[in-house]
C-alpha positions in Angstrom: -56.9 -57.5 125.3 -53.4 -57.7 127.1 -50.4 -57.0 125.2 -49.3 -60.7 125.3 -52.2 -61.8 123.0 -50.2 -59.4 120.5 -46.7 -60.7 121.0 -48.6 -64.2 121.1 -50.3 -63.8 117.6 -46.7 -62.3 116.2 -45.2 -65.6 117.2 -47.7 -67.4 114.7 -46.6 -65.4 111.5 -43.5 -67.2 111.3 -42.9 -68.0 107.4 -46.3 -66.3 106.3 -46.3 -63.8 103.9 -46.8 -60.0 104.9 -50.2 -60.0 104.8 -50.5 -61.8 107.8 -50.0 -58.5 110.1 -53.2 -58.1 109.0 -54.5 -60.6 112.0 -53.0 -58.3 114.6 -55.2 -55.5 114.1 -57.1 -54.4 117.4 -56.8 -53.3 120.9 -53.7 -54.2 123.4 -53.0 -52.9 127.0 -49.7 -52.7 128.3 -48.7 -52.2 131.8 -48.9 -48.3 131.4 -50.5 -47.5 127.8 -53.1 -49.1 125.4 -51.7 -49.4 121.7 -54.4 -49.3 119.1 -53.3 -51.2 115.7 -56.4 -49.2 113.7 -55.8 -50.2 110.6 -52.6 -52.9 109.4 -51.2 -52.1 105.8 -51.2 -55.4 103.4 -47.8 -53.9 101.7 -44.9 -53.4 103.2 -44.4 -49.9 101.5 -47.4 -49.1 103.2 -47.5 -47.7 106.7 -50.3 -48.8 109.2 -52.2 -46.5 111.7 -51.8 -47.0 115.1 -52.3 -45.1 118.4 -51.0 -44.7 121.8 -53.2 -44.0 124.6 -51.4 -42.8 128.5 -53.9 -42.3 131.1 -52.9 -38.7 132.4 -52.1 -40.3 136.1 -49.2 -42.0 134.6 -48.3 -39.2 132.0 -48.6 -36.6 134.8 -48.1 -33.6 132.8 -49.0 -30.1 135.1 -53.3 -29.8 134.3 -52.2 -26.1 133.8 -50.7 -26.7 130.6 -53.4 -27.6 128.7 -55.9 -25.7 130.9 -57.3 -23.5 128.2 -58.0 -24.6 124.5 -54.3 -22.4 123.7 -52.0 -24.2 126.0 -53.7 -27.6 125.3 -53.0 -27.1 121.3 -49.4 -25.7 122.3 -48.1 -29.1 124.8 -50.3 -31.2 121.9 -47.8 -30.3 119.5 -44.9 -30.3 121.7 -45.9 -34.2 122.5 -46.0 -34.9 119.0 -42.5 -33.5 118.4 -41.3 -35.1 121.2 -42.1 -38.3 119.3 -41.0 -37.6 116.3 -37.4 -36.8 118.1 -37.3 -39.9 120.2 -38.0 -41.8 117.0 -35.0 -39.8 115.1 -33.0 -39.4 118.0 -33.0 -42.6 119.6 -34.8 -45.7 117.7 -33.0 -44.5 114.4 -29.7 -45.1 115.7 -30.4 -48.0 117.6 -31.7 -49.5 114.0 -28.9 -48.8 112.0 -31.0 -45.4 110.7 -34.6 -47.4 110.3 -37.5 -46.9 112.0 -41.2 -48.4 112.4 -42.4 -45.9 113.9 -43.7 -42.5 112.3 -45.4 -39.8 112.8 -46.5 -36.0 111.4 -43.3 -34.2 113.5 -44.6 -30.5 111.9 -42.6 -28.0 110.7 -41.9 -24.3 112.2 -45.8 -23.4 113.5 -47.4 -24.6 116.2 -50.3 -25.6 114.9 -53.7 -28.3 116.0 -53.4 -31.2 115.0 -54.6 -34.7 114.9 -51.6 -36.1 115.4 -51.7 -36.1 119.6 -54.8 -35.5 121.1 -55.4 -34.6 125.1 -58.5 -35.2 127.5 -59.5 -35.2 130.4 -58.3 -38.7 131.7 -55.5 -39.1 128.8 -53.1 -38.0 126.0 -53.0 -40.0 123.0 -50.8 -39.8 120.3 -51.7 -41.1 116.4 -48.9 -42.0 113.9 -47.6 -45.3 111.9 -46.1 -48.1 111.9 -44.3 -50.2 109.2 -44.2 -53.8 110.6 -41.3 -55.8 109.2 -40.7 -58.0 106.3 -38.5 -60.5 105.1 -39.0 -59.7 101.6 -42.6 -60.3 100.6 -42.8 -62.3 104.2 -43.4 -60.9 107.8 -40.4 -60.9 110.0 -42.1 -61.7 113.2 -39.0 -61.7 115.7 -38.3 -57.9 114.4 -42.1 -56.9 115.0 -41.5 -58.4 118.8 -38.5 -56.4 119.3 -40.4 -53.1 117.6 -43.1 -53.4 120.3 -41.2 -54.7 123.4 -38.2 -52.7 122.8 -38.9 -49.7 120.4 -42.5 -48.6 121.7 -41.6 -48.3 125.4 -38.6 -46.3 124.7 -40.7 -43.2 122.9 -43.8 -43.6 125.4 -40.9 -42.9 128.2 -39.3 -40.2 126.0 -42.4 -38.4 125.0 -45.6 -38.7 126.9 -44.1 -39.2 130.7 -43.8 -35.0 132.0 -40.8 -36.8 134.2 -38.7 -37.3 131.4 -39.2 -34.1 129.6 -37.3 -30.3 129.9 -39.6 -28.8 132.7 -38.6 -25.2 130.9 -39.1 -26.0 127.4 -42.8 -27.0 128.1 -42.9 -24.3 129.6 -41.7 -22.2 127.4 -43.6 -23.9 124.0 -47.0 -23.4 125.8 -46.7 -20.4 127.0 -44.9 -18.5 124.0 -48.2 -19.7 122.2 -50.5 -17.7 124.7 -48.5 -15.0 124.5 -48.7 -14.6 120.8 -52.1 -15.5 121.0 -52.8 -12.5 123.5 -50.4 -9.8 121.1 -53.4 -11.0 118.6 -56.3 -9.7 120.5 -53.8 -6.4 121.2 -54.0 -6.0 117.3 -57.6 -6.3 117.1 -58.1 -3.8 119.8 -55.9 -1.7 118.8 -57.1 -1.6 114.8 -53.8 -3.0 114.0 -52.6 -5.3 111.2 -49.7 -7.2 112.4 -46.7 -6.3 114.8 -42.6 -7.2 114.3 -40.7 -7.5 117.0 -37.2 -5.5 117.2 -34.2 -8.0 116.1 -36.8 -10.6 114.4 -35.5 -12.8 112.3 -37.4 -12.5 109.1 -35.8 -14.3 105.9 -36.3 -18.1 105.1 -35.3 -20.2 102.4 -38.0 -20.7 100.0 -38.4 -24.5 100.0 -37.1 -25.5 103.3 -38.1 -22.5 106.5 -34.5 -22.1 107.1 -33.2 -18.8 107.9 -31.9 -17.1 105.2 -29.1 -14.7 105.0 -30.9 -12.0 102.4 -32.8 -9.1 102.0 -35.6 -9.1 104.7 -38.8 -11.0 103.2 -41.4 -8.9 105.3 -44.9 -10.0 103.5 -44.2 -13.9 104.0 -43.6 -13.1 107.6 -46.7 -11.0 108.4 -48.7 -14.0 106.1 -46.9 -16.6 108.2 -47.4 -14.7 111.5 -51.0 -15.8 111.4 -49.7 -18.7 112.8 -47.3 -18.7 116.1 -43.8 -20.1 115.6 -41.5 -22.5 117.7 -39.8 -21.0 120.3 -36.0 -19.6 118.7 -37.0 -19.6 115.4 -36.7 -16.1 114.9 -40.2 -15.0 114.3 -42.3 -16.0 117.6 -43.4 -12.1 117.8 -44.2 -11.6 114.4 -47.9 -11.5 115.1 -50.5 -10.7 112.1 -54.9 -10.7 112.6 -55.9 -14.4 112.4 -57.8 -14.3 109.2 -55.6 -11.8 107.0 -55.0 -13.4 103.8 -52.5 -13.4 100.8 -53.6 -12.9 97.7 -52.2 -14.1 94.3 -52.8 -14.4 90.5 -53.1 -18.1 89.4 -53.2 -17.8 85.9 -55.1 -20.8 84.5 -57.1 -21.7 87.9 -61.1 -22.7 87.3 -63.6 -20.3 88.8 -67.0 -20.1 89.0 -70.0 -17.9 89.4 -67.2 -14.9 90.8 -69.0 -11.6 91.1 -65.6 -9.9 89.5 -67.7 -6.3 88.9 -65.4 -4.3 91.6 -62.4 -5.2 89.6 -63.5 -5.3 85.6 -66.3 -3.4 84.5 -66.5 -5.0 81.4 -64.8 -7.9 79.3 -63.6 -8.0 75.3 -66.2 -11.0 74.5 -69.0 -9.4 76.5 -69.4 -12.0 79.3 -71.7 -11.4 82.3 -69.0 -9.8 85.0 -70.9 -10.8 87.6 -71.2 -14.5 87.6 -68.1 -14.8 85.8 -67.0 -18.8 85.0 -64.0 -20.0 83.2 -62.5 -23.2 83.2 -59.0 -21.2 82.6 -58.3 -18.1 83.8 -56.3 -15.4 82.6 -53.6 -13.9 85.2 -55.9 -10.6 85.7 -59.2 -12.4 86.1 -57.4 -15.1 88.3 -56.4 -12.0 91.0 -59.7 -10.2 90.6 -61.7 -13.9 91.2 -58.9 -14.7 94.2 -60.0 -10.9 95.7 -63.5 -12.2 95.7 -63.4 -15.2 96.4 -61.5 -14.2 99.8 -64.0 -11.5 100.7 -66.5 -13.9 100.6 -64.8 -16.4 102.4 -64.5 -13.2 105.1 -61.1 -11.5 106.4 -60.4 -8.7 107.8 -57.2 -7.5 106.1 -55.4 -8.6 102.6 -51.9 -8.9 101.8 -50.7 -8.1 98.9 -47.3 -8.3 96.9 -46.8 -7.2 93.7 -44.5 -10.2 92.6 -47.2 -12.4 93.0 -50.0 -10.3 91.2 -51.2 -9.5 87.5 -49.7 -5.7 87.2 -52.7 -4.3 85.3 -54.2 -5.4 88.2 -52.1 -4.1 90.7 -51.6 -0.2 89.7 -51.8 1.8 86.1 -49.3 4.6 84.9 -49.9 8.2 86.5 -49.3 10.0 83.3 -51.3 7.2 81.2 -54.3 7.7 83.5 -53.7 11.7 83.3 -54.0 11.3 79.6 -57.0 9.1 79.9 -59.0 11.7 82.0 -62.6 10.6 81.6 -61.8 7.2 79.9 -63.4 4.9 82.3 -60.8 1.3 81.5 -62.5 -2.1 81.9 -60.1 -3.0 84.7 -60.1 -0.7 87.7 -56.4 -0.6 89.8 -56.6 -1.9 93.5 -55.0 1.3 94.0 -58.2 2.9 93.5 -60.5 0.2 95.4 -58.2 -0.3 99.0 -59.5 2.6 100.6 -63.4 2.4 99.6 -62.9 -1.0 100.5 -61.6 -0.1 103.8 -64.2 2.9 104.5 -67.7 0.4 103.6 -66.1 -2.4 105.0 -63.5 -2.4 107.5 -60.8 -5.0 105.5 -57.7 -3.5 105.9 -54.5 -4.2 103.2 -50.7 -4.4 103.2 -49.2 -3.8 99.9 -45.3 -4.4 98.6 -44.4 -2.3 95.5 -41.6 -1.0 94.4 -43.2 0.2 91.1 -46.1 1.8 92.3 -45.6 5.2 94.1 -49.6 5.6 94.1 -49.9 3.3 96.7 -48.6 6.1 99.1 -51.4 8.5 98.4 -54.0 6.2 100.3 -51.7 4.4 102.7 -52.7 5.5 105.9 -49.0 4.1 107.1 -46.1 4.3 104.5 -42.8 2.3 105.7 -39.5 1.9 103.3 -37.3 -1.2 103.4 -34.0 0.2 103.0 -31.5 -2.6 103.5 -31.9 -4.5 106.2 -33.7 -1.4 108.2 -37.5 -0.3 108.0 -38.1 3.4 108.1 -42.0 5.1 108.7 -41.8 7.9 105.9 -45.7 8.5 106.0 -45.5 12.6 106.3 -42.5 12.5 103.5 -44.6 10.5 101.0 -47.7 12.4 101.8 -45.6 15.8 100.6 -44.3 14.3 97.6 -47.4 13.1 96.4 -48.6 17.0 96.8 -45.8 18.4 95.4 -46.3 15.8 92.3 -49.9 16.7 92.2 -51.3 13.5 91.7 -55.0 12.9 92.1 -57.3 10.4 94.0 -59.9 8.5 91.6 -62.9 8.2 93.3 -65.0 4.7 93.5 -67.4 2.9 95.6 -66.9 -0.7 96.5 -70.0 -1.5 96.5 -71.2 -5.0 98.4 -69.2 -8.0 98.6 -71.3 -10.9 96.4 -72.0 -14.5 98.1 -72.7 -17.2 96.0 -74.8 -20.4 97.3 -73.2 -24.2 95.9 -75.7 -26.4 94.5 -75.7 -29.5 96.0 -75.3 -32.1 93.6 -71.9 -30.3 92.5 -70.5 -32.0 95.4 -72.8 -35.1 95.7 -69.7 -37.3 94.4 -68.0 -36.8 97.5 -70.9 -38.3 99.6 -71.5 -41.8 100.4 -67.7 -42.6 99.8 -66.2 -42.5 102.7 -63.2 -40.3 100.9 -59.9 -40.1 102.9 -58.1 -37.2 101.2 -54.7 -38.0 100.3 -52.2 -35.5 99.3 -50.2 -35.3 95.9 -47.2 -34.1 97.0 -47.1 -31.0 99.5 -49.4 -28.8 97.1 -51.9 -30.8 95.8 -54.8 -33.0 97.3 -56.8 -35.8 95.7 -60.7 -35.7 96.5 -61.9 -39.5 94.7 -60.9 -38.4 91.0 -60.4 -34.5 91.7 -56.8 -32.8 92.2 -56.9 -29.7 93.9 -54.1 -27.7 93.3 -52.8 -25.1 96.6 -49.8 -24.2 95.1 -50.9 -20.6 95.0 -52.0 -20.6 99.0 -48.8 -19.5 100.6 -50.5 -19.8 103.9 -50.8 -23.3 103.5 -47.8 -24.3 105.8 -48.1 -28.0 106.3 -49.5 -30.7 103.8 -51.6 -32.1 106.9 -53.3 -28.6 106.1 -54.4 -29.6 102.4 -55.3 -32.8 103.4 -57.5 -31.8 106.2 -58.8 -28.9 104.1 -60.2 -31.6 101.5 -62.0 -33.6 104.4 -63.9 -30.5 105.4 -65.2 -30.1 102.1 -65.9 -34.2 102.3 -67.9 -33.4 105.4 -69.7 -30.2 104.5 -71.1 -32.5 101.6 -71.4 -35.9 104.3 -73.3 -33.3 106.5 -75.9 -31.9 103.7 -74.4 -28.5 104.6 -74.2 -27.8 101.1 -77.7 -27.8 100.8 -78.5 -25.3 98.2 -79.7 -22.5 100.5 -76.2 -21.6 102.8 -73.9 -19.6 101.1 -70.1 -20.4 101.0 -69.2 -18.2 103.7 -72.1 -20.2 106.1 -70.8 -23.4 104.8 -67.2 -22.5 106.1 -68.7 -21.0 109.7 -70.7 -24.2 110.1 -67.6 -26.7 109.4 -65.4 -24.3 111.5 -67.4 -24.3 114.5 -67.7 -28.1 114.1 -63.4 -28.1 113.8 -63.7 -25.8 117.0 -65.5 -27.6 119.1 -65.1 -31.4 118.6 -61.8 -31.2 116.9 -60.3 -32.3 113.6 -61.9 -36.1 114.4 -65.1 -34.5 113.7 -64.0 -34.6 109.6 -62.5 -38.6 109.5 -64.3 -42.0 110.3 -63.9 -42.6 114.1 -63.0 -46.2 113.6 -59.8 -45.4 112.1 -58.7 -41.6 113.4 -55.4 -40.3 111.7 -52.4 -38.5 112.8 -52.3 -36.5 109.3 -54.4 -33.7 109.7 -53.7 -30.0 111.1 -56.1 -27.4 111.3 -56.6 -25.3 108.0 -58.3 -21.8 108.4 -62.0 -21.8 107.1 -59.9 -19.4 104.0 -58.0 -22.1 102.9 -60.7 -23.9 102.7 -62.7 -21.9 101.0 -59.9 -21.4 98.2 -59.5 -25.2 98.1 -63.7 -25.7 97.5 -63.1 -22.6 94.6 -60.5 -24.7 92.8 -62.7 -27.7 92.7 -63.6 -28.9 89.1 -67.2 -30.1 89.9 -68.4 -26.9 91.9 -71.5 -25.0 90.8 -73.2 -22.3 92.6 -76.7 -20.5 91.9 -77.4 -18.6 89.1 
């Protein structure tokens, strides 16, 4: 309908109580755009979805910026941080520091999300609004200025190419390809990750600022499976797409883990190899997380001993010399990396500073000293001959898939769930908190919430059918993801701008930490 019907409809709200925005919910063309009110909040601390649709004849962006599935993603999330600017930037200091308007701005990765969206024929962007009250009443003359004043001012500032930096366009899209391109140039080269000379490694915990410390070099190979912004510091720190941290998470549920590379045996005599516990111990936690990943499928794992169960992680040289054929319960990564690497190709990158055993299997040894990395690989090879320490030999053996039965996730169907997330780290599934505090590669909370619609939708699909196995439930969902985009895992009728695109890894960790799941015996 045109976009008077809307500003006609506001004009009837006068003295009605906020509830009444309710009425305005639908479709209205303006002269160059179509806004979408999807769905219209009845609170006022409630934001309402809306959309923005440009035909690409008025937006007018070059077609060779979004001519491959790369470049699209890349001037996607430029658009959307275009938006978010223009609304901080511009209608926050034109309203006194309030805004309407909202929308999922990211952080430092350029990552796909849900929150523009670009065809053929036109861009779209997705985010909120928060319509105006006068205390529990609407405040109809504000909402008329909010959509005659506030709305054309960001679809001029963000979806007309016209009014945009010509190189930073550029420059977003095409860093991303680039980056994308050093990733095949690891794979064909049987390479982990690459650094770039003069990369700027260190962030502040909590916020992704640079930080002025020792270099942090494991967070930046597990973040470089993502490609950063342009200037922050770590666009060419490029790691394989599905290399994965992994973590203890002592007190974490697991169930039906095949933990037999990793404990031979446990004190209470419980079958290994279908291990289930509601709370696991720090140890069993790593050795279920090793699994669990292997399963999910990756081709290298990063590792840092600040963030794993040490008994895990490495034993005592002279302890083990003393133990000579004692066989312990718990056998040291140190000793299952390189069979795990010879039988099946998963590389891993290790941090210790306590563990000089690591050396004899590395294939590459490289010191942090300061703020300078050093390759010491012959040195440590001769020192671990001179010190005349010995190589236990194991087998790997094959990596365990377990099958979900079905009605562990039947809650979830028939509901039309809409994850929501409880705080950055943990998403809500109906009744069910998931905790991802322990995924580090989680970088966005639009990545937790979209990784608890694609369990939603493996379940809406009957993909958990009893007969797929986790890591065939994760291919199916991801080729859906790749080729009809993250819509594919919300109701059409209302389609979000909350959702980013979570590796089928982090999905499989969040669908481990779920309390209901139960595979096959």
């Amino acid at each position: 309908m045109p976009w008077e019907r809307l500003r006609d409809k506001l004009l009837t709200l006068e003295g009605k109580p906020y509830q009444a925005y309710a009425s305005l919910q639908g479709e209205y063309r303006f002269e160059r755009y179509v806004l979408f009110l999807d769905s219209v909040a009845q609170d006022p601390a409630m934001p309402s979805l809306m959309r923005v649709r440009i035909d690409q004849a008025e937006a007018r962006f070059p077609q060779d910026l979004s001519s491959t599935r790369v470049r699209r993603v890349a001037l996607e999330d430029f658009i959307a941080r275009r938006w978010h600017e223009v609304i901080r930037k511009v209608i926050r200091t034109q309203r006194g520091g309030r805004a309407a308007f909202g929308i999922e701005g990211g952080g430092q990765q350029i990552l796909e999300r849900s929150a523009c969206r670009i065809a053929e024929d036109w861009i779209e962007i997705r985010g909120t609004i928060t319509w105006p009250s006068d205390g529990r009443k609407a405040a109809p003359k504000l909402a008329q200025a909010v959509v005659t004043e506030d709305l054309p001012q960001l679809v001029d500032g963000a979806l007309i190419s016209a009014n945009q930096n010509p190189s930073a366009v550029s420059r977003h899209v095409h860093l991303a390809e680039d980056v994308e391109a050093l990733r095949q140039q690891l794979q064909e080269r049987s390479l982990v990750a690459f650094i770039a000379d003069g990369a700027v490694l260190p962030r502040e915990l909590t916020s992704d600022k640079p930080l002025l410390s020792h270099l942090v070099t494991l967070r930046a190979l597990a973040w470089g499976v993502y490609t950063h912004l342009p200037g922050d510091g770590r666009e060419f720190c490029g790691t394989v797409a599905d290399a994965v941290v992994v973590t203890a998470d002592e007190g974490r549920r697991i169930e039906g883990v095949n933990l037999q590379p990793f404990i031979t045996a446990l004190p209470t005599g419980e079958d290994v190899t279908q291990y289930r516990a509601e709370h696991a111990s720090l140890i069993i936690s790593q050795s279920a997380a090793l699994a669990e990943t292997l399963e999910a499928g990756c081709s290298a794992l990063l590792i840092d001993e600040d963030t794993s169960a040490p008994g895990l992680l490495a034993q005592d040289p002279l302890l083990r010399r003393l133990a000579t054929g004692a066989s312990g319960p718990v056998v040291p990564l140190v000793d299952l990396l390189r069979p795990l690497y010879e039988e099946h190709g998963i590389s891993a990158v290790v941090v210790t500073s306590a563990s000089s055993d690591y050396a004899r299997i590395a294939d590459t040894v490289i010191v942090m000293n300061g703020f300078h990395a050093s390759v010491v690989t012959a040195q440590a090879k001769e020192a671990i001959v001179e010190s005349g320490s010995s190589e236990a030999r194991h087998r790997f053996g094959g990596i365990h898939h377990r099958v979900p039965l079905p009605e562990s996730v039947n809650q979830l169907r028939g509901r039309r769930l809409r994850p929501e997330m409880q705080g950055p780290r943990s998403v809500l599934l109906g009744r069910d908190a998931i905790d991802l505090t322990r995924l580090p590669q989680l970088v966005d909370s639009c990545q937790g919430r979209a990784a608890g619609a694609a369990i939603v939708y493996a379940a809406e699909q009957g993909y958990v059918d009893g007969s797929r196995t986790v890591r065939e439930i994760l291919a199916v969902v991801d080729t859906d993801m790749a080729q009809k985009g993250l819509d594919v895992l919300v109701p059409l009728e209302a389609p979000g701008g909350d959702l980013a695109r979570p590796r089928r890894q982090e999905i499989a960790a969040a669908l481990n930490r779920l309390r209901t799941l139960r595979v096959k015996p």
